[in-house]
Structure formats: structure tokens, C-alpha cells
C-alpha positions, 0 to 999 in steps of 0.5 A: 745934960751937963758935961760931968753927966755926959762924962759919967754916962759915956763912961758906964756905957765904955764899962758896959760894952766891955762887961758885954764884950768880956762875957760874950768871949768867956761863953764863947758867944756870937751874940750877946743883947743886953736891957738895962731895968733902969727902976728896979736896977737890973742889967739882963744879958743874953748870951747865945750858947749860954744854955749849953753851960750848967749854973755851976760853970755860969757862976765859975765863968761870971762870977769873976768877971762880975766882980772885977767889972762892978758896974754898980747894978742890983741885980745882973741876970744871965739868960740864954739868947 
């Protein structure tokens, strides 16, 4: 791996682990797992206590935090843990 890939890999992982980190604290969630479907380019993200939030209040919750951490994914999906 060259250094500018190591650099760009060490960077998504930083901006990952905050994205993980943000979402875990804005659902109030003691755990969060995440896998990244690197083919269809999909990020999954499970959330502990995520079942107890109604899709309106996922989207209001996410939504922000989603756009302001693009982390340049098809797809982000949201599931409960």
C-alpha cells in the first residue's frame, strides 16, 4: 500500500469511528457494530436500543449527522443491535 492510500485509508477509518461514535451517542446506545459491504458499497450500523426510536425519529436523529459525516457510501443502513 502506498502512503497516500495509508493516508486516505487511516482517514476514512478516523471519519468512520466518529460517524460510529456520533451515532451511538445520539441513540443513546451502549453498543454499536458496524460492516462495510465493500461490493455493493454499503456501510451497516447496528445500534442497541435502536428499535426503541419510530422511523420518524431515526430519520430526524440520523439524518443530520449522515449529511454532515458524508462518508461517500451507497447506502447507510440503520439496524437494531
Amino acid at each position: 500500500m502506498s502512503t497516500s492510500e495509508e493516508t486516505e485509508y487511516q482517514s476514512f477509518e478516523e471519519d468512520l469511528k466518529i460517524l460510529l461514535h456520533t451515532l451511538a451517542e445520539s441513540f443513546e446506545s451502549a453498543e454499536v457494530e458496524h460492516y462495510v459491504d465493500d461490493h455493493n458499497d454499503i456501510l451497516y450500523v447496528k445500534l442497541e436500543g435502536l428499535q426503541d426510536y419510530d422511523e420518524s425519529e431515526i430519520e430526524e436523529i440520523a439524518g443530520p449527522i449522515l449529511e454532515e459525516l458524508d462518508m461517500n457510501f451507497e447506502e447507510i443502513v440503520l439496524l437494531p443491535l
